[in-house]
C-alpha positions in Angstrom: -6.0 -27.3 13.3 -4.6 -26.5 16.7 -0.9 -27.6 17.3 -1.7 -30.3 19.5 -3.4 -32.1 16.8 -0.7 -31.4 14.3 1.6 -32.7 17.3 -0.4 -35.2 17.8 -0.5 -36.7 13.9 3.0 -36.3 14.0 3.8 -38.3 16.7 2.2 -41.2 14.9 4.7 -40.9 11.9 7.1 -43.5 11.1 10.7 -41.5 12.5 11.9 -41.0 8.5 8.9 -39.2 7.9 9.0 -37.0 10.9 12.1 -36.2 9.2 10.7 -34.8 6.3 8.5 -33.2 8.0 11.1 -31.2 9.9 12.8 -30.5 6.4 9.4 -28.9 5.4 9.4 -26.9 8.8 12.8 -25.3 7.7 11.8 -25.1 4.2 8.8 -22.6 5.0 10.9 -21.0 7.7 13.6 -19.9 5.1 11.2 -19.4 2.8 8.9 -16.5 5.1 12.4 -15.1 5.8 13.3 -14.0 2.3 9.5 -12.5 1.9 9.6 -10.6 4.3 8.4 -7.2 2.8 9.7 -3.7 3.7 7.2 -1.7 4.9 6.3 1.1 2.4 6.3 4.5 2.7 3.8 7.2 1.5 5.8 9.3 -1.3 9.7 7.4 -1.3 9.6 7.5 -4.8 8.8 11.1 -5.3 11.4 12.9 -7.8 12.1 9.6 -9.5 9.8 9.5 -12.2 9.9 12.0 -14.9 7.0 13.0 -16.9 8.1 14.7 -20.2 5.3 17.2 -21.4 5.5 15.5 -25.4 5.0 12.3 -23.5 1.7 11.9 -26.0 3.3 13.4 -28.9 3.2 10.8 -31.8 6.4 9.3 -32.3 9.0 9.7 -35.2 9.0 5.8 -36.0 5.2 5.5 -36.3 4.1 8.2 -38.8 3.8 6.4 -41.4 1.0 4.4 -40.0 -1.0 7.5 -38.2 -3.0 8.6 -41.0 
C-alpha cells in the first residue's frame, strides 16, 4: 500500500474516526520508540559468566536418587 492510498482511505473517514486513527499513529510511534534495540557488541559480556570446574559434579541434595 503506498501512502497515497492509505491518504487516500483516510480522507474518506468520518472526522471521529480519523481521530482514532491519529491515536493509533501515536500509539505505534511510542511503541517503536521503547523497542528500539541497542546494538550488540561482539564479546560485552566477557568476564561475567563464571564457569565453576564441579559445574557437573552431582549435587549434595540429589544423591539419594542417583543410584
Amino acid at each position: 500500500m503506498t501512502t497515497t492510498m492509505l491518504y487516500t482511505k483516510i480522507n474518506n473517514l468520518p472526522p471521529s474516526m480519523v481521530k482514532e486513527v491519529d491515536d493509533l499513529v501515536e500509539f505505534l510511534i511510542t511503541k517503536r520508540k521503547k523497542e528500539k534495540i541497542k546494538e550488540r557488541i561482539f564479546g560485552c559480556a566477557k568476564g561475567l559468566i563464571v564457569m565453576h570446574d564441579d559445574f557437573d559434579a552431582p549435587l549434595e541434595d540429589f544423591k539419594e536418587y542417583i543410584q
